[in-house]
C-alpha angles and dihedrals in degrees: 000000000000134000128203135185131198125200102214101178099036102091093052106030101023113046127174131049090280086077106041090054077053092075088032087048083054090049091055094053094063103027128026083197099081138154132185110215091175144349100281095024123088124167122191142183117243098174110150091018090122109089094058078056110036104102083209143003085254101058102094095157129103088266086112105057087054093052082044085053093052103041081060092049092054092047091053093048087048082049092045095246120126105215144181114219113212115189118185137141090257131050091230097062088041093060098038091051095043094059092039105041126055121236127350117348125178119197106184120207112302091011093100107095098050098044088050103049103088094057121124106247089225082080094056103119109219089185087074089057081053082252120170116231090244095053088038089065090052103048093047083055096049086051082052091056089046095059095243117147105152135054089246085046080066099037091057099064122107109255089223095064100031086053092046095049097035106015127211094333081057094053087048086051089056098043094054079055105054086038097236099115117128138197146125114280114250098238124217109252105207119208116266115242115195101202138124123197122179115186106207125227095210126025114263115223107157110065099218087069090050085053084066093052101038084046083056098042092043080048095065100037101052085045083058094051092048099052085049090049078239135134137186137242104188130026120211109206118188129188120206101202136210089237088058096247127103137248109203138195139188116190100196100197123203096225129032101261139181108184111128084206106055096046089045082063097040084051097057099037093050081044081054104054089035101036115183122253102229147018114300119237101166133018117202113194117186126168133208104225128219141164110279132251121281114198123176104177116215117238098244102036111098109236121255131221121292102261088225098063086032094060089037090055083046088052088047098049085048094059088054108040092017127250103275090067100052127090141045118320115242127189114232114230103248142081108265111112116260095351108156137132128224108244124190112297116241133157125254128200111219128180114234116256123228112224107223088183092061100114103035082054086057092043091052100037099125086070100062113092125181136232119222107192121193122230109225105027111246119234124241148194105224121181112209130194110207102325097323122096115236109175142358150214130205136137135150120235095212096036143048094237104120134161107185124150148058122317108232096188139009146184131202159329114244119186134204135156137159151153087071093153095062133051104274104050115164133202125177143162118230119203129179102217132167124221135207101224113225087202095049116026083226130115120249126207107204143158114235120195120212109204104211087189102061096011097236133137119222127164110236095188161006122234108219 
């Protein structure tokens, strides 16, 4: 059995789609089969919903469709939604009779035809033939040659000659009048949310007994994503605490994931670098769902690690140094000396390069010199004629390292700044010097750094 409802009043007083998932919303409290043939048009099936109805195992009549009818009627009004309820063994007379007849009407199996016949065939809907609107025109002035006014002025024509003027639409047509058509329902497809709430009955504190409730919500969710062959790629964690503010948390993950496991300990270890500040009385878990990882691994790369160990020994390495020093190093694209920020650390599978210039790099490698910086820069004296330098002065108190002497020769300098318009600009001039050392009777070739902003002299490196 089928159930329609037909929203009278929603085209001229409700306007807007609200409304309209407002009936859909109706259809959804009796049935969870529903389709939706037009905006203010719902059908539903209501097979087995007799035994919530039936006063009594005995009542076999159709006594309980009319209480089901009105049981919907009440809910609209409650809605505010004036209806008509339409019950019938086929989708199609539910609909035509909803639309055609006030209130709740009941046609019982083999009952169509006759309770359909006095219907005006301005209410034939030529959607439900899969008719276009243009055909559909045609076809209601070629009925209006004919002579044809009712729903039985249709059904009473022979098949042979309705099939040879209009062809099978006109058979469908036919069919909707005499209330013998017959299909599968196109059933709603809500969207999936992805989403787990728990109101607690007593504020957490502790956060060994909210392991307990984010393992049963991630539980769930991840029970959801399976059964959708989905993953996710970000969790969104929100606290609901006993001083009426929030606490929230977005786990952004490297790779899409669905192991309940993995995002419980993620959980903890993020709750314990960002701990609440008060007691929790609700946790709201919601999920961003993508289509899962596919990895096929190639028979000569060595595997990597599982991304889901992987990010959990990342989280865990945050807790301890912090998360602002964990990650993959990644040089910014301007001139300041060493500027770089740390990003989210992933694999990457890269193929190996063949150096074509191999051979000519051995033949020429007495021209290669290397370059032996000091972290951090160590500070100088630098006596300066002029503009020139002339000697200098650095040694470390801890280390060995050492530059003293008289610089024989210099070039430069070379200038750079940058970053003028923020708080830390910098500004510095860079020379190449070398240096009779005092301690080793040997020349030295350095680089020595100028810093315009706070006027001292520091060598940033050793030529070898």
């Amino acid at each position: 059995m089928f159930a329609s409802i037909y929203a009278r009043s929603l085209s001229k007083i409700y306007q807007g789609q609200d409304d309209s998932q407002r009936l859909v919303n109706l259809a959804f409290t009796f049935s969870p089969l529903v389709e939706q043939t037009s905006v203010d048009t719902v059908v539903c099936d209501i097979e087995g919903e007799e035994v919530l109805f039936q006063d009594s195992f005995r009542d076999e009549g159709s006594g309980w469709l009319y209480r089901l009818g009105d049981q919907i009627t009440k809910c609209a009004h409650l809605e505010g939604l004036k209806v008509n309820v339409a019950i019938a063994a086929n989708p199609d007379t539910a609909i035509h009779a909803a639309r055609a007849i006030d209130e709740v009407t009941v046609i019982l199996a083999g009952e169509e035809s006759k309770r359909l016949a006095n219907l005006s065939l301005d209410l034939l809907d030529y959607s439900l033939a899969a008719i276009d609107p243009t055909r559909a025109e045609e076809i209601r002035e070629t009925f209006k040659l004919w002579g044809l006014h009712t729903f039985g002025d249709l059904a009473r024509l022979p098949l042979p000659g309705v099939s040879q003027r209009l062809g099978q639409k006109g058979v469908r047509l036919q069919q909707l009048a005499q209330g013998r058509s017959c299909r599968y329902l196109v059933v709603l497809q809500l969207p999936v949310t992805f989403q787990q709430s728990l109101e607690l009955e007593h504020p957490v504190e502790a956060l060994e007994p909210l392991s307990f409730i984010l393992s049963r919500l991630l539980n769930q969710l991840c029970a959801n994503l399976n059964a959708h062959a989905l993953a996710t790629n970000e969790l969104h964690v929100q606290l609901n605490l006993e001083n009426r503010t929030s606490h929230e948390r977005i786990l952004t993950l490297p790779v899409p994931m669905r192991n309940s496991k993995t995002f419980l300990r993620l959980c903890l270890l993020d709750l314990e670098s960002h701990p609440p500040q008060a007691a929790i009385t609700k946790v709201f878990i919601s999920a961003e769902p993508t289509e899962p990882r596919l990895l096929q691994n190639g028979l000569f790369i060595p595997s990597a690690p599982e991304p889901e160990r992987l990010e959990l020994t990342l989280a865990r390495l945050a807790k301890l140094v912090g998360e602002e020093n964990v990650g993959s190093p990644e040089l910014l694209d301007t001139h300041r000396p060493d500027a770089f920020r740390m990003k989210r650390f992933a694999i990457t599978t890269a193929g190996k390069r063949r150096n074509s210039n191999r051979q000519s790099a051995i033949d020429h490698r007495q021209y290669i010199v290397g370059f032996r910086r000091f972290r951090p820069l160590l500070p100088a004296q630098v006596v300066t004629v002029g503009d020139q330098p002339i000697r200098i002065t650095a040694r470390k108190s801890v280390s060995s390292d050492a530059v003293q002497g008289k610089i024989v020769r210099s070039s430069g300098p070379w200038r750079a700044s940058g970053d003028w318009w923020c708080a830390d600009v910098w500004a510095r001039d860079e020379w190449d010097v070398a240096v009779n050392d005092a301690n080793t009777k040997t020349q030295i070739l350095c680089r020595i750094i100028h810093e315009l902003t706070s006027e001292q002299w520091f060598v940033e490196g050793i030529y070898d």
